[in-house]
RODO-2510 file (C-alpha; in nm, 4 decimals, decimal comma):
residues 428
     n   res          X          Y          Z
     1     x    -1,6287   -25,7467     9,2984
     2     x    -1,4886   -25,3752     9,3366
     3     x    -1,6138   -25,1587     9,1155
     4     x    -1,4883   -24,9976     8,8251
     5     x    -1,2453   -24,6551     8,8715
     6     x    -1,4182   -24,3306     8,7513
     7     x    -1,4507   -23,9308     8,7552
     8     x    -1,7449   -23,7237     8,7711
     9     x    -1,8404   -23,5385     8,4893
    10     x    -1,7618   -23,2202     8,6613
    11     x    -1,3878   -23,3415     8,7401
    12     x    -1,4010   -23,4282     8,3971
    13     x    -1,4761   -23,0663     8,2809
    14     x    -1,2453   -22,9038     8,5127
    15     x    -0,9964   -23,1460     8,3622
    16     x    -1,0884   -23,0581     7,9958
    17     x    -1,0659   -22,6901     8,1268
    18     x    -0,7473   -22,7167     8,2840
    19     x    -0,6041   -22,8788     7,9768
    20     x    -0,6736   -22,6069     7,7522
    21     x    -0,6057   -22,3254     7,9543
    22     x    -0,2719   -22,4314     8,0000
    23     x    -0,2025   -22,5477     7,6105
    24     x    -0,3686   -22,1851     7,4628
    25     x    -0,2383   -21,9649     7,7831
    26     x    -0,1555   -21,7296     7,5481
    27     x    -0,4533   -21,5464     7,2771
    28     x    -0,3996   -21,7009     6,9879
    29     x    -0,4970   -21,5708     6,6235
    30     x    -0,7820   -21,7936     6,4442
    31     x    -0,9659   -21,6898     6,1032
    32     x    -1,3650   -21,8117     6,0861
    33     x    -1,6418   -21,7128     5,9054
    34     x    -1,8867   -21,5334     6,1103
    35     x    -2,1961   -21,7270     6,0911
    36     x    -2,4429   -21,4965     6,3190
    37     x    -2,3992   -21,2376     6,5308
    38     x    -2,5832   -20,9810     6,7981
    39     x    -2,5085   -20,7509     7,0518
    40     x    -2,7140   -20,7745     7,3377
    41     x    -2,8828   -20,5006     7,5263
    42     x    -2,5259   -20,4432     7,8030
    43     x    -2,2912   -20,4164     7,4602
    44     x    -2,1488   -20,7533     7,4731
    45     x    -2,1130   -20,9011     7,1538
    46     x    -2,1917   -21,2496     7,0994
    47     x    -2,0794   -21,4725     6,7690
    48     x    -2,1235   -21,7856     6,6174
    49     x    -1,8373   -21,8767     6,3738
    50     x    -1,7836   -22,1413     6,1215
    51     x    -1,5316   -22,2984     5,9126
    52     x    -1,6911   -22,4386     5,6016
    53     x    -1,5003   -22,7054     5,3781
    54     x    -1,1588   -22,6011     5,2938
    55     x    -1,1198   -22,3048     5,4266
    56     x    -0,9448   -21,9877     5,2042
    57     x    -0,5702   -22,0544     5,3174
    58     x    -0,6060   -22,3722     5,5560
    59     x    -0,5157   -22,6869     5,5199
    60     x    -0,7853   -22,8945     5,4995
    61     x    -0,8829   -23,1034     5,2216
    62     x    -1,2353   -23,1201     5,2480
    63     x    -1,3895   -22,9317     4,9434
    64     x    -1,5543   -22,5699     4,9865
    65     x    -1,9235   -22,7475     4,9890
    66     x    -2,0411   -22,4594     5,2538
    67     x    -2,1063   -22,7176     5,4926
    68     x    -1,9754   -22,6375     5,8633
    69     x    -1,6138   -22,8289     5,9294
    70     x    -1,6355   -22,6335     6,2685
    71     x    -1,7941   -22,4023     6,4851
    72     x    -1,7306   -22,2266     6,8180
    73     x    -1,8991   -21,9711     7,0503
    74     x    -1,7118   -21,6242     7,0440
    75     x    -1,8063   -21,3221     7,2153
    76     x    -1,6631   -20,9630     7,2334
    77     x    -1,7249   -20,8080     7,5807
    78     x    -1,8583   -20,4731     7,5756
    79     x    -1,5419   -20,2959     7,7292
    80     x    -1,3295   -20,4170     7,3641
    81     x    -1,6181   -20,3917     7,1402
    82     x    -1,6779   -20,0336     7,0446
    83     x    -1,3788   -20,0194     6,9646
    84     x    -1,2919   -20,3204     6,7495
    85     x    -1,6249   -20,2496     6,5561
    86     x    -1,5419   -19,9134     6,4943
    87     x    -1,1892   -19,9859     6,3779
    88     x    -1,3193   -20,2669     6,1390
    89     x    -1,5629   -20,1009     5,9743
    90     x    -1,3346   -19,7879     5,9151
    91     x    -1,0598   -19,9853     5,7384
    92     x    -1,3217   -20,2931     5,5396
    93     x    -1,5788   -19,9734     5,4578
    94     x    -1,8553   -20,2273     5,6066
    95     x    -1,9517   -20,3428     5,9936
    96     x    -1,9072   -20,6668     6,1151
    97     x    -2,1711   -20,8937     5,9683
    98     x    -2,2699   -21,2830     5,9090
    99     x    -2,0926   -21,4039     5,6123
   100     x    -1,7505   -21,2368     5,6657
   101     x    -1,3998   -21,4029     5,7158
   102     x    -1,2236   -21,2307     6,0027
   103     x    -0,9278   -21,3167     6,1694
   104     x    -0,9212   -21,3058     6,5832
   105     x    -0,6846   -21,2554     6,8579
   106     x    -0,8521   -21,4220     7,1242
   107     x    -0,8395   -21,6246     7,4641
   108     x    -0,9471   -21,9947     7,4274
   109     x    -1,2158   -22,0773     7,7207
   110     x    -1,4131   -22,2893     7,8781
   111     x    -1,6943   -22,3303     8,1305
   112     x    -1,8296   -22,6409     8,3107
   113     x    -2,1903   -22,5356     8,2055
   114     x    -2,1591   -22,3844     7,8580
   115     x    -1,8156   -22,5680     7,7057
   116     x    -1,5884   -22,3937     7,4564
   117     x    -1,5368   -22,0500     7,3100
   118     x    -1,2924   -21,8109     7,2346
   119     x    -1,3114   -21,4432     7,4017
   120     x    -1,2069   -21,1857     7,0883
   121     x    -0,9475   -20,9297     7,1980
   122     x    -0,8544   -20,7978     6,8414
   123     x    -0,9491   -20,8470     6,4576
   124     x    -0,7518   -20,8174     6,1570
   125     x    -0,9410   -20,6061     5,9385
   126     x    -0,6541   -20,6500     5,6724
   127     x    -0,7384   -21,0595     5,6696
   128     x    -1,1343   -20,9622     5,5513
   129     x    -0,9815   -20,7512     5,2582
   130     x    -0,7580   -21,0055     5,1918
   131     x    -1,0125   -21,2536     5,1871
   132     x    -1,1983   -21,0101     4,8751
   133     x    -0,8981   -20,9882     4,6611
   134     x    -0,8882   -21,3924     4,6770
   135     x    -1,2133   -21,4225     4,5511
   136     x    -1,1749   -21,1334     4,2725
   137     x    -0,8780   -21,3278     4,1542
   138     x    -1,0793   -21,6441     4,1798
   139     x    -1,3764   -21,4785     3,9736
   140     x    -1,0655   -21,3679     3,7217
   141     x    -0,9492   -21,7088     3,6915
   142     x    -1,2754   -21,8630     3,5970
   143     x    -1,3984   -21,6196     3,3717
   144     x    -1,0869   -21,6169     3,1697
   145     x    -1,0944   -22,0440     3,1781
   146     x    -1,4381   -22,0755     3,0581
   147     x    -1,3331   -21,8207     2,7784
   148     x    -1,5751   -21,5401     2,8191
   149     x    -1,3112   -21,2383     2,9370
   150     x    -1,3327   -21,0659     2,5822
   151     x    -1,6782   -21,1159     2,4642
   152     x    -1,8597   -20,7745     2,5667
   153     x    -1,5435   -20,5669     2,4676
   154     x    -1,5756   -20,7582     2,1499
   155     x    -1,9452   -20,6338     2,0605
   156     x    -1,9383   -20,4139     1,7785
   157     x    -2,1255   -20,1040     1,8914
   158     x    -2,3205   -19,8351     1,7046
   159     x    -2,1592   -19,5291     1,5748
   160     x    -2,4124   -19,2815     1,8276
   161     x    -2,5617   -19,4607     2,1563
   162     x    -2,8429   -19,2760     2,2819
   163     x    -3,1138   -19,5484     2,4011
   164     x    -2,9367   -19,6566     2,6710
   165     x    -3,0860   -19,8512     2,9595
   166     x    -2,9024   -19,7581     3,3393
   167     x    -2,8550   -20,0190     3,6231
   168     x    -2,8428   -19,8376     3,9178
   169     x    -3,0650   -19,7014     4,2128
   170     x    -3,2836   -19,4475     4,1531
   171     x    -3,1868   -19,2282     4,5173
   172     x    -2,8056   -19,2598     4,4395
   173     x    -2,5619   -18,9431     4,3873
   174     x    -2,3808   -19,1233     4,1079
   175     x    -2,7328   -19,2079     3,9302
   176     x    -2,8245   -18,7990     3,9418
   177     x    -2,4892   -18,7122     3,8471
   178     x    -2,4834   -18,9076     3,5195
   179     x    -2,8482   -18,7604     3,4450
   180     x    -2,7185   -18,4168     3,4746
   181     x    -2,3942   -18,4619     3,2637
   182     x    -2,6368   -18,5985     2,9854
   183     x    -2,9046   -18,3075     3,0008
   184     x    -2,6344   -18,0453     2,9924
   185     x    -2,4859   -18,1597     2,6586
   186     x    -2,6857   -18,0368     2,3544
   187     x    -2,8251   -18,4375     2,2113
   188     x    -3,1057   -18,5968     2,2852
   189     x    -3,0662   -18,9625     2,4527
   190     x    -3,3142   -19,2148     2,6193
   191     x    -3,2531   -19,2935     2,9254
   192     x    -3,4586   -19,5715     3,0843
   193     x    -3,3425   -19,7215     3,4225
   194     x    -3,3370   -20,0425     3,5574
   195     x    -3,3548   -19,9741     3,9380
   196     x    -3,1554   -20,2139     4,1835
   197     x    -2,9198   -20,2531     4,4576
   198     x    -2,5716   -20,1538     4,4181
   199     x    -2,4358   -20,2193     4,7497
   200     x    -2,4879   -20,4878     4,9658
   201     x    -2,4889   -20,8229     5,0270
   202     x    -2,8358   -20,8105     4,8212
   203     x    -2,7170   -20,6292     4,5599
   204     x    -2,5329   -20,8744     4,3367
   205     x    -2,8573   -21,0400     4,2877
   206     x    -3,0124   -20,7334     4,2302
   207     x    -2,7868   -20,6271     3,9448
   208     x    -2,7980   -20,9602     3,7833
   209     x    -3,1966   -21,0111     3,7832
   210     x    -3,1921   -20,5992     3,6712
   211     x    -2,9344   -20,7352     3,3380
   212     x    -3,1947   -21,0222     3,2906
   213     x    -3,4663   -20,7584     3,2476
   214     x    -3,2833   -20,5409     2,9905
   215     x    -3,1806   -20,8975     2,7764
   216     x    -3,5232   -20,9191     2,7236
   217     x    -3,5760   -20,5881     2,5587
   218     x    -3,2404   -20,5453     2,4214
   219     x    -3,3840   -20,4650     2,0793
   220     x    -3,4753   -20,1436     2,2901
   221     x    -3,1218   -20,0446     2,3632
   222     x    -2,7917   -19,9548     2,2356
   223     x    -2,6077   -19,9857     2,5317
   224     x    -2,6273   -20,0925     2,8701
   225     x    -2,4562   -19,7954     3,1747
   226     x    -2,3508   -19,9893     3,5577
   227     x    -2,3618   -19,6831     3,7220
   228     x    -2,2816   -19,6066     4,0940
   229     x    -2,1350   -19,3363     4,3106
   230     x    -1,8165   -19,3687     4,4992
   231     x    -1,7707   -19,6298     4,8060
   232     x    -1,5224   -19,8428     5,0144
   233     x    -1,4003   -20,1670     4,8771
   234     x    -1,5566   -20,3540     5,0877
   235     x    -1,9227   -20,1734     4,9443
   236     x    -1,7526   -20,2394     4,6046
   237     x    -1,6885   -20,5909     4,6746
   238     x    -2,0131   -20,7261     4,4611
   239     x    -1,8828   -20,6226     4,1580
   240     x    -1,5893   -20,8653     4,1940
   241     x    -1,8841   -21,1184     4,2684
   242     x    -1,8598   -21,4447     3,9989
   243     x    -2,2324   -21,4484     3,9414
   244     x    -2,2269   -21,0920     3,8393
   245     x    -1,9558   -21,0373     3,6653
   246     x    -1,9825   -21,3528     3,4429
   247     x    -2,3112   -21,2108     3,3425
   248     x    -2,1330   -20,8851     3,2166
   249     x    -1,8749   -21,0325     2,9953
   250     x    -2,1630   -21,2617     2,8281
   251     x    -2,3940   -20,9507     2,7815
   252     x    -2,5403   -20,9132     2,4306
   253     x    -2,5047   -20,5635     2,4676
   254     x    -2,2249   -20,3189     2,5551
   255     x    -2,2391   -20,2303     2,9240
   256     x    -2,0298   -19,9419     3,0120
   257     x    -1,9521   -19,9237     3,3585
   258     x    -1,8932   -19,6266     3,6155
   259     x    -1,8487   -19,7698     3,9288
   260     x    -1,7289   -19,4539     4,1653
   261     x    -1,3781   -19,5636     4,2802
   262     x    -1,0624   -19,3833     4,2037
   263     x    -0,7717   -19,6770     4,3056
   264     x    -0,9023   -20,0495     4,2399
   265     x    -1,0566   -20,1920     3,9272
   266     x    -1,3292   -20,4297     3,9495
   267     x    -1,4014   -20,7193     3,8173
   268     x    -1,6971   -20,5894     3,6474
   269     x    -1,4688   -20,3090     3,4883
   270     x    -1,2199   -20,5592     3,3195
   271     x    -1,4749   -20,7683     3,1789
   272     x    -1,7153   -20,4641     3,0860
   273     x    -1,6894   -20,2997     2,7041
   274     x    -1,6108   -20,0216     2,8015
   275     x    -1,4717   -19,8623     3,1865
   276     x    -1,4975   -19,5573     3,3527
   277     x    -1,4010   -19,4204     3,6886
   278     x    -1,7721   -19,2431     3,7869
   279     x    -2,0935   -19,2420     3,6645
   280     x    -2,0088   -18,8458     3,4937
   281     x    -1,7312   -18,9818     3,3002
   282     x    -1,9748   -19,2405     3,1321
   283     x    -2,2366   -18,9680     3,0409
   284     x    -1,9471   -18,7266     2,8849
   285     x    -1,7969   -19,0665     2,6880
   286     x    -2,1379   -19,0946     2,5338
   287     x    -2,1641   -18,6983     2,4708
   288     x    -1,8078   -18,7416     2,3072
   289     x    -1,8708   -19,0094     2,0708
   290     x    -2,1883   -18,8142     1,9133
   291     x    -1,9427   -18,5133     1,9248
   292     x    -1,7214   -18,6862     1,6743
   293     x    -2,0330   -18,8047     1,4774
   294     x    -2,1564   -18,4245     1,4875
   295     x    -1,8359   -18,2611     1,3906
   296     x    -1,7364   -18,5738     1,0909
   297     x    -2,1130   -18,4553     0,9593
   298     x    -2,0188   -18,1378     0,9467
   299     x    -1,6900   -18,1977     0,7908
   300     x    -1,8774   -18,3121     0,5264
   301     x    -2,1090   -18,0564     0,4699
   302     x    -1,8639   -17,7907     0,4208
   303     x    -1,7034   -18,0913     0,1402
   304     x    -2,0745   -18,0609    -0,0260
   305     x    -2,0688   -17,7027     0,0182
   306     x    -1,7437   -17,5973    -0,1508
   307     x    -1,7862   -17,8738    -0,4622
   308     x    -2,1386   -17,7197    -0,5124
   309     x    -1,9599   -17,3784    -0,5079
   310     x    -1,7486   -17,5183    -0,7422
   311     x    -2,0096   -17,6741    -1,0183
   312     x    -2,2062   -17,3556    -0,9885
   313     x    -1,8985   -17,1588    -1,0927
   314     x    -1,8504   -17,3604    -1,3711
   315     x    -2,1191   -17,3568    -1,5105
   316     x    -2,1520   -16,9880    -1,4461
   317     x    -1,8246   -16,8904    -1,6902
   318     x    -1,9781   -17,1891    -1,9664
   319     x    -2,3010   -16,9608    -1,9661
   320     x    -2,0894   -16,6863    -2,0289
   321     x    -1,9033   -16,8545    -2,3040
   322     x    -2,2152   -16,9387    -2,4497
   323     x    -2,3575   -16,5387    -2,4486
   324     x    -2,0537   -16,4298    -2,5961
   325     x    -2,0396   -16,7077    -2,9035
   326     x    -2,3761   -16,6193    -2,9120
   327     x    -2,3404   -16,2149    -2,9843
   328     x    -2,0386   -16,2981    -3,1732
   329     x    -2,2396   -16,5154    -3,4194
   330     x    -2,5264   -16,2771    -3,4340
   331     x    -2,2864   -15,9690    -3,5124
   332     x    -2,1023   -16,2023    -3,7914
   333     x    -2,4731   -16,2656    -3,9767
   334     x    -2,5878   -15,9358    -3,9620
   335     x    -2,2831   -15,7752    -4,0837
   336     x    -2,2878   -15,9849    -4,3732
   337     x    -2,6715   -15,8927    -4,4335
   338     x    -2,5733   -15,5632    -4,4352
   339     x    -2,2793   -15,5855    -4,6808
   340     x    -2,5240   -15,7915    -4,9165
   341     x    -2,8321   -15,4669    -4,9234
   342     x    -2,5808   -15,2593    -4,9471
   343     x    -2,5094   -15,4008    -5,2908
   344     x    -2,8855   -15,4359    -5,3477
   345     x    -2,9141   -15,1040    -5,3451
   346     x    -2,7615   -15,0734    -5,6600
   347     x    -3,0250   -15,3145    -5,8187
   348     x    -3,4110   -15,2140    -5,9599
   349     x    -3,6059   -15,0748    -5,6090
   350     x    -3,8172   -15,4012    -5,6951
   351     x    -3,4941   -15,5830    -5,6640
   352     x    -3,4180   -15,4119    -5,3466
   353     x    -3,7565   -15,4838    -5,1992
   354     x    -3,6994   -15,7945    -5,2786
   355     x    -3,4324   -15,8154    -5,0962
   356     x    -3,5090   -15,6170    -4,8192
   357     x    -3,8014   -15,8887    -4,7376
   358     x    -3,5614   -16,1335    -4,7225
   359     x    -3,3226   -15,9911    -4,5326
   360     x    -3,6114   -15,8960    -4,2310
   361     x    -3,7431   -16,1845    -4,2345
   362     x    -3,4162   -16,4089    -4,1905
   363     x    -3,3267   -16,1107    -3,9178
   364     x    -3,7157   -16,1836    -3,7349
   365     x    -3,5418   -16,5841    -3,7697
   366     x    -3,2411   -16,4786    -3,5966
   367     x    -3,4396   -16,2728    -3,3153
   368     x    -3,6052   -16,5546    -3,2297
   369     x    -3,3248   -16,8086    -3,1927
   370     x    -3,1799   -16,5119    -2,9768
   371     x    -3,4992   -16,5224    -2,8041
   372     x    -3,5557   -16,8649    -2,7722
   373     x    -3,2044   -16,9232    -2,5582
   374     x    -3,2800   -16,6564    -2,3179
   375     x    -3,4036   -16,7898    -1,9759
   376     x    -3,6514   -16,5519    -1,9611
   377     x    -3,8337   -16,7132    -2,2688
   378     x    -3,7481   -17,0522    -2,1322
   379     x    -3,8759   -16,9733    -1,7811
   380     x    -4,2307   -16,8516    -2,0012
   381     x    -4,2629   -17,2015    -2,1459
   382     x    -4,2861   -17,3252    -1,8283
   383     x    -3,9634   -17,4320    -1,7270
   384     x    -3,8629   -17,3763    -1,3928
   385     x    -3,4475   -17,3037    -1,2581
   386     x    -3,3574   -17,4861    -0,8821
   387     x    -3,1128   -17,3886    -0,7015
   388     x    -2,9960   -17,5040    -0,3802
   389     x    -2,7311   -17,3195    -0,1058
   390     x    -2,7011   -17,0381    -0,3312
   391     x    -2,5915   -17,2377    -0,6286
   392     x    -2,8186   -17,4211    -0,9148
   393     x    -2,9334   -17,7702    -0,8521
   394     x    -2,8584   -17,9470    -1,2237
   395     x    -2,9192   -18,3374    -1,1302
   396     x    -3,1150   -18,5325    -0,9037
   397     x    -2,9025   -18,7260    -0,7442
   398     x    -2,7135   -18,3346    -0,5755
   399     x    -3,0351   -18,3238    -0,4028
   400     x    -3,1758   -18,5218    -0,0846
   401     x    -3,5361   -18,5722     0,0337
   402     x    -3,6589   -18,3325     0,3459
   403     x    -3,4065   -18,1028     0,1877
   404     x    -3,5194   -17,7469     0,0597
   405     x    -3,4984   -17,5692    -0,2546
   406     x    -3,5582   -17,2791    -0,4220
   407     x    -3,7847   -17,2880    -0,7398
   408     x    -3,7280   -16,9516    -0,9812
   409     x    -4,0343   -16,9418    -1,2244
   410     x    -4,0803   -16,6500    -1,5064
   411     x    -4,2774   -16,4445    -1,2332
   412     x    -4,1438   -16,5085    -0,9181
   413     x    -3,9473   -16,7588    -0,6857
   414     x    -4,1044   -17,0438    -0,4762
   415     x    -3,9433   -17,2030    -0,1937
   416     x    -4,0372   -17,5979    -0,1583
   417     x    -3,9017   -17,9457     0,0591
   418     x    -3,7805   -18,2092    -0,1498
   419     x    -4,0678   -18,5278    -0,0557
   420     x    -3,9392   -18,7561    -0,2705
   421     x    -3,6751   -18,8171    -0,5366
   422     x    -3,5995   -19,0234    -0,8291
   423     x    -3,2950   -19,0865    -1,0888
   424     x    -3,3392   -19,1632    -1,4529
   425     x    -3,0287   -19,3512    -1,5603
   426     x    -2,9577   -19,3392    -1,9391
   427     x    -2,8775   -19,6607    -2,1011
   428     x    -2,5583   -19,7318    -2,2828
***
């Protein structure tokens, strides 16, 4: 019996080898996820990369489960490296690292002993950013389909925020800025910070476990500042995160965000109450709003000012009125006294006595009513005048507690603080 026809595994190999080589003679361009990665101690770069599910613009069906589809052996020898490394990171803002999506030029191998792999001759560093604007428009699309886009810009917020609690790291630029921008204007606020990571691939977790904190103290706060200096987009990339951003937009309180970036929006920003461009802008919005608070007090002080003005001129010309009825009247009587002892004169001196009596002792009656309306006598009784901004203070309800007032008595004046106040209202 002859036996059976076969290879050996090596002719098999060089076979499999051959194949390829001359199908992929040219590099080709592939897009992976980088999966690990190291670069040993002669510069060569060495990669493990992954397709998991259906990957972002392929055509598998599989769904995105994160479990491997694929996987291949890449490496990056140390004469391309430096350079490929240097370029990436310049245009992503962030070195190559496990977890990216990358698209490769590269030459498909492989080796009797160690099988497959592709040697990396370029990367697409405009793939990787493309890669982060699909999943911010993914994170966009959910939010706005499970229906929580508006509800943090739909918080009603208190006229003057000044307890406000500050996501951010306590060593960043953007975190001292904002602290500066506050102490230079002239209100007080509370600041109390909620220190985390704010770039990273840590830091989206870091923000979100930083929110949980503050939810539970928000009776603490007004409002809630995501705060962070400037950066690439690629360090800006975990504020377009799902996870994080979903957690803004369902915030009980407002979070006003300053993420340092002058051209893109995030994620974070759109979904936030309220959005500024850096971390100062956010401090001099807050000084604003209790700017318009200050001046629309003040407004109405100078209101309360000119209508007490007014009622104290009023009643300034009615006391006048009143002194001049009052010598009027008092001229009128004792002209008339005078015309009647004139004819007494005439009469018996008893008569005229008589008379006379009378006529002192209804002028003593007169001198006292004249007396008795004069302020001075009033003031002796132990009445007391108030008056308040220069003007007299003539019901209760003009004046307000921890306000001051000045108290004229018969012998002096007395300054005092209003402690507490009440109103008599006369029934109908």
């Amino acid at each position: 019996m002859a036996e059976p026809r076969h290879i050996t595994l090596r002719e098999l190999q060089r076979a499999v080898k051959r194949t390829l080589e001359e199908t992929f003679e040219l590099p080709v361009w592939v897009s992976a996820e980088i999966s690990e990665i190291k670069v040993n101690y002669s510069g060569h770069c060495y990669l493990e990369l992954v397709e998991k599910g259906a990957a972002k613009g392929g055509a598998a069906k599989e769904p995105a489960n994160g479990v491997p589809t694929a996987q291949a052996r890449a490496m990056i020898w140390n004469t391309n490296y430096p350079r490929l490394a240097a370029r990436f990171e310049a245009e992503t803002g962030r070195p190559l690292g496990a977890g990216l999506q990358i698209l490769v030029k590269a030459l498909v191998t492989y080796h009797e002993l160690y099988g497959f792999s592709l040697q990396i001759t370029d990367i697409d560093p405009a793939y990787t950013l493309g890669d982060m604007e699909r999943e911010r428009q993914e994170t966009i699309r959910r939010l706005r389909e499970e229906g929580v886009w508006e509800m943090n810009r739909q918080l009603e917020v208190p006229a003057g925020m000044q307890r406000i609690a500050v996501v951010s790291s306590a060593q960043s630029a953007g975190y001292r800025d904002f602290c500066k921008e506050l102490e230079k204007s002239p209100y007080r606020f509370r600041l109390t910070l909620f220190d985390a990571f704010v770039q990273g691939t840590e830091a989206e977790n870091s923000i979100v476990e930083a929110l949980g904190r503050i939810a539970g103290r928000q009776e603490d706060f007004d409002a809630v500042a995501l705060i962070r200096g400037g950066g690439s987009v690629s360090d800006l990339n975990c504020f377009n995160g799902y996870r994080l951003c979903a957690h803004v937009a369902q915030f009980p309180l407002p979070v006003l965000t300053g993420i340092g970036h002058d051209k893109d929006t995030s994620v974070a920003d759109l979904v936030a109450h309220a959005a500024h461009k850096t971390p100062t802008a956010v401090a001099a919005w807050l000084v604003e709003r209790l700017g318009a608070i200050d001046g629309g007090l003040n407004y109405q002080a100078l209101r309360l000012g000119e209508a007490t003005r007014e009622r104290t001129h009023a009643a300034a010309l009615r006391l006048e009125r009143l002194r001049g009825e009052l010598r009027q009247l008092s001229g009128e009587r004792l002209a008339r006294e005078k015309m009647r002892l004139e004819r007494l004169v005439s009469r018996p001196a008893e008569a005229a006595r008589e008379a006379l009596a009378n006529w002192r002792m209804r002028m003593d009656r007169a001198a006292e009513i004249v007396a008795a309306h004069a302020p001075e006598r009033l003031l002796k009784l132990g009445f007391a005048l108030l008056h308040q901004g220069g003007g007299p203070l003539t019901a209760a309800e003009q004046a307000a507690c921890g306000e001051e007032v000045e108290i004229r008595l018969a012998d002096g004046r007395l300054r005092a603080t209003i402690t507490e106040k009440e109103i008599w209202r006369r029934k109908r």
